[in-house]
C-alpha positions as CSV (number, residue, x, y, z in Angstrom):
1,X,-11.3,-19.2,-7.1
2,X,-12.0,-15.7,-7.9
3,X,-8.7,-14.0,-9.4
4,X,-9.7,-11.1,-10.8
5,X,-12.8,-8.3,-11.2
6,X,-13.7,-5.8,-13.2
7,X,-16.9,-3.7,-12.0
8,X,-17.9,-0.7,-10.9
9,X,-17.2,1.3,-7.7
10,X,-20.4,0.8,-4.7
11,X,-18.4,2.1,-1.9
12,X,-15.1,2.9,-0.8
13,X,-13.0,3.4,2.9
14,X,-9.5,3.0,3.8
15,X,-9.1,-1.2,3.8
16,X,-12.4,-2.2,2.4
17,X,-14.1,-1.0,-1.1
18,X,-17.8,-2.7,-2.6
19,X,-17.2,-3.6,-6.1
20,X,-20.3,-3.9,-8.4
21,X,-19.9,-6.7,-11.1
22,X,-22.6,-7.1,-13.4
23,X,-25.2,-6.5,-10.2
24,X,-23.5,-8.6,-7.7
25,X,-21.5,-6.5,-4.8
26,X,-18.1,-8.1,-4.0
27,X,-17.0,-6.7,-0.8
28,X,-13.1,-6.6,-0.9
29,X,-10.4,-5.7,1.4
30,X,-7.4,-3.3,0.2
31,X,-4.3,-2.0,1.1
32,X,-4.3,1.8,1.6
33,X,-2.1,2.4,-1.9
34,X,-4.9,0.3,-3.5
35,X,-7.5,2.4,-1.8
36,X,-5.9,6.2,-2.9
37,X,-5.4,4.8,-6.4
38,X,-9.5,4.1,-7.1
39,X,-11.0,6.3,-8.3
40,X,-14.4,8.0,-7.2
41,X,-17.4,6.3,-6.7
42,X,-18.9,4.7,-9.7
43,X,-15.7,4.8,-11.2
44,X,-14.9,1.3,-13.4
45,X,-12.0,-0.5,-11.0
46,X,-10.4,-3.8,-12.0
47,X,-8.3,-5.4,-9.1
48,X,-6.2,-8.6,-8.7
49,X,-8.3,-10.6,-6.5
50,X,-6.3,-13.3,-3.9
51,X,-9.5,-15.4,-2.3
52,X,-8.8,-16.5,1.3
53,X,-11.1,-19.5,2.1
54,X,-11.7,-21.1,5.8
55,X,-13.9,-23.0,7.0
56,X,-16.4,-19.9,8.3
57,X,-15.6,-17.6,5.6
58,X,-14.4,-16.9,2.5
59,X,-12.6,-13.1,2.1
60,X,-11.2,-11.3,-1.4
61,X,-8.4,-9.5,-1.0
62,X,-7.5,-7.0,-3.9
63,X,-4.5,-5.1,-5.3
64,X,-4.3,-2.5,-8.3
65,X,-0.5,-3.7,-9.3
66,X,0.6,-7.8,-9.6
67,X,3.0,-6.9,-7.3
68,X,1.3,-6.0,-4.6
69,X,-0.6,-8.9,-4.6
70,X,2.6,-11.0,-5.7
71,X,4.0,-9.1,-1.9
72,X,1.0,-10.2,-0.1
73,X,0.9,-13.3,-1.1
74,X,5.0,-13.4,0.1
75,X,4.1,-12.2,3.7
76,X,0.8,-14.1,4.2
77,X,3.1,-17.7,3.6
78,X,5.0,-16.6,7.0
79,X,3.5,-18.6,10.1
80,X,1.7,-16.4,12.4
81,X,1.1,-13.5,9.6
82,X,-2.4,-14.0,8.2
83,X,-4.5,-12.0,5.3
84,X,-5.5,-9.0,7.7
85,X,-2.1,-8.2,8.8
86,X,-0.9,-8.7,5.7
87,X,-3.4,-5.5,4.7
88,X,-1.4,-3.7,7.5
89,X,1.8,-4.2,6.2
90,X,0.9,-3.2,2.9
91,X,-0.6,-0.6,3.9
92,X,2.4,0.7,6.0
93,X,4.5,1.2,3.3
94,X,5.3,0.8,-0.9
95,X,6.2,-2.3,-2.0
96,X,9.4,-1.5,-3.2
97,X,10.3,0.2,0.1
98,X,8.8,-2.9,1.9
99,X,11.1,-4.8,-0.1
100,X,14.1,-2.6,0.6
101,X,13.8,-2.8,4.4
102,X,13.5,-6.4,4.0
103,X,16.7,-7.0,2.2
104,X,18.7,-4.7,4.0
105,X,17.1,-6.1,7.4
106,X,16.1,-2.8,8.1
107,X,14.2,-3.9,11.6
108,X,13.7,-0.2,12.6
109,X,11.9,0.8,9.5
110,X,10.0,-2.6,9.7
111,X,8.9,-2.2,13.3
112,X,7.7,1.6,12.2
113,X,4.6,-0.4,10.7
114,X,1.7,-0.7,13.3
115,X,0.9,-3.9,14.6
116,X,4.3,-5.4,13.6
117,X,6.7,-6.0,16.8
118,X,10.0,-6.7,16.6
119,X,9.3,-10.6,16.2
120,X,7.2,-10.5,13.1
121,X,9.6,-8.0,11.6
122,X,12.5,-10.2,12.3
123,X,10.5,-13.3,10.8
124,X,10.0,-11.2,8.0
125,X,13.4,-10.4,7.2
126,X,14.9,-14.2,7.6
127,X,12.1,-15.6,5.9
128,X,11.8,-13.6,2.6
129,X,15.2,-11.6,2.4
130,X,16.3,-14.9,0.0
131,X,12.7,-15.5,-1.7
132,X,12.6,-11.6,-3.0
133,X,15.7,-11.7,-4.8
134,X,13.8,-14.3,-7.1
135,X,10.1,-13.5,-6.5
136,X,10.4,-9.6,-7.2
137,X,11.4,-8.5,-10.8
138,X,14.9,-6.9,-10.3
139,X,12.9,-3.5,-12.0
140,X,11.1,-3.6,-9.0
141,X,13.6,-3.6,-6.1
142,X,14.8,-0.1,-6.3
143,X,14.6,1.7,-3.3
144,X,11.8,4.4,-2.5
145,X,11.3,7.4,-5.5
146,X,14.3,9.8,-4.8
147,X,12.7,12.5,-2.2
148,X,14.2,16.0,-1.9
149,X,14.4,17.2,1.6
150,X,11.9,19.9,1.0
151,X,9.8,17.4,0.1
152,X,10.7,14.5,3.2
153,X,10.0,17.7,5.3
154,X,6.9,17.6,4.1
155,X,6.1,14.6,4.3
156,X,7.3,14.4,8.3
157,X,4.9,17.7,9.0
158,X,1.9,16.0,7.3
159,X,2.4,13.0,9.4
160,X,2.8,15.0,12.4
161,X,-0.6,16.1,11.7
162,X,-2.1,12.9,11.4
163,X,-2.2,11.9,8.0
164,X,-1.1,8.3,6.7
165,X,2.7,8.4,5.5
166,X,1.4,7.0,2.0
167,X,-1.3,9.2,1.2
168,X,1.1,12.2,2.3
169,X,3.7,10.9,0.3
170,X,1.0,10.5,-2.8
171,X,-0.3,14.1,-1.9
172,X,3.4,15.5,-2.0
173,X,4.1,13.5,-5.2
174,X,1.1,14.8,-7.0
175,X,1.6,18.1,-6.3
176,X,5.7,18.1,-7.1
177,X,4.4,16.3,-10.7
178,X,2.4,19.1,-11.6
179,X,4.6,21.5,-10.8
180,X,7.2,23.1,-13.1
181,X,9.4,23.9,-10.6
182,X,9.9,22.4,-7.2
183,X,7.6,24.6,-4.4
184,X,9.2,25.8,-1.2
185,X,8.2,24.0,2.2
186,X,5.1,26.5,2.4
187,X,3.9,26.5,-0.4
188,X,4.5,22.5,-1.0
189,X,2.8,21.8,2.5
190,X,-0.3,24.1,1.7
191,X,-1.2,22.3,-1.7
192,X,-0.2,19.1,0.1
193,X,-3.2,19.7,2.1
194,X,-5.4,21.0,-0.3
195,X,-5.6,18.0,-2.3
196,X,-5.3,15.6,0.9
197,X,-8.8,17.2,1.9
198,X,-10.3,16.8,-1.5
């Protein structure tokens, strides 16, 4: 089974990227916060590889952090929640919020993922609240980086306008870390969407 590559970037869109290794083309299917954290094309990657086989096909699945991939692995092992979905959850939110929502039974912020109903989201919750307490290092299950409300405004404005809530939370968060001191809503929602349209 393939568990791991290290190549260079072919191609890259939200879910799927091409990974070149050594001449072969790996195509590979990633969660969104995989996706923003590759770099350009023909950038070196290295991902954590989980290979699904079935009888008619054989997928890769890839994360940039062991616990992403330790997550998907977690949700995929619930009936009725296969590898593709299991993209879309991870995709919907960080991990450690994931986690979070999951502990706390947090259906609402669960359900706020598209394509998960309120079924899945409960099945979720009774299913792994127990198994995360042991399967996610304790270092891991804080709660989602502390967001000032300039910023969570932000953040809501960018969605309004059509962007993914990860990549405006990255897009916020890159811009707060290179800033000295923390910009107004304005200013912070202007850079916001400078480097979203990069």
């Amino acid at each position: 089974m393939i568990a791991h590559l290290s190549g260079k970037l072919l191609s890259k869109q939200p879910n799927q990227v091409i990974v070149d290794v050594n001449g072969v083309g790996y195509e590979v299917h990633v969660p969104l916060s995989t996706f923003y954290e590759l770099g350009e094309i023909g950038a070196a990657v290295q991902l954590r590889i989980y290979t699904h086989v079935r009888e008619d096909t054989i997928a890769l699945f890839g994360f940039k952090s062991a616990n992403e991939k330790l997550m998907f692995e977690q949700v995929t092992s619930i009936s009725g929640i296969g590898p593709k979905l299991g993209i879309t959850i991870l995709s919907g939110m960080p991990v450690d919020e994931l986690v979070a929502a999951i502990r706390q039974s947090n259906l609402a912020r669960l359900t706020s993922i598209p394509g998960i109903g309120k079924k899945t989201a409960e099945r979720l919750v009774v299913e792994l609240r127990d198994k995360l307490a042991k399967a996610v290092p304790s270092g891991e299950q804080t709660a989602a980086h502390s967001v000032s409300q300039p910023q969570e405004d932000v953040i809501s404005a960018l969605v309004n306008l059509g962007y993914a809530k990860p990549s405006a939370e990255k897009a916020v968060q890159a811009v707060v870390s290179t800033s000295k001191t923390e910009p107004a809503f304005e200013e912070l929602l202007r850079t916001a969407l400078r480097q979203l349209s990069r």
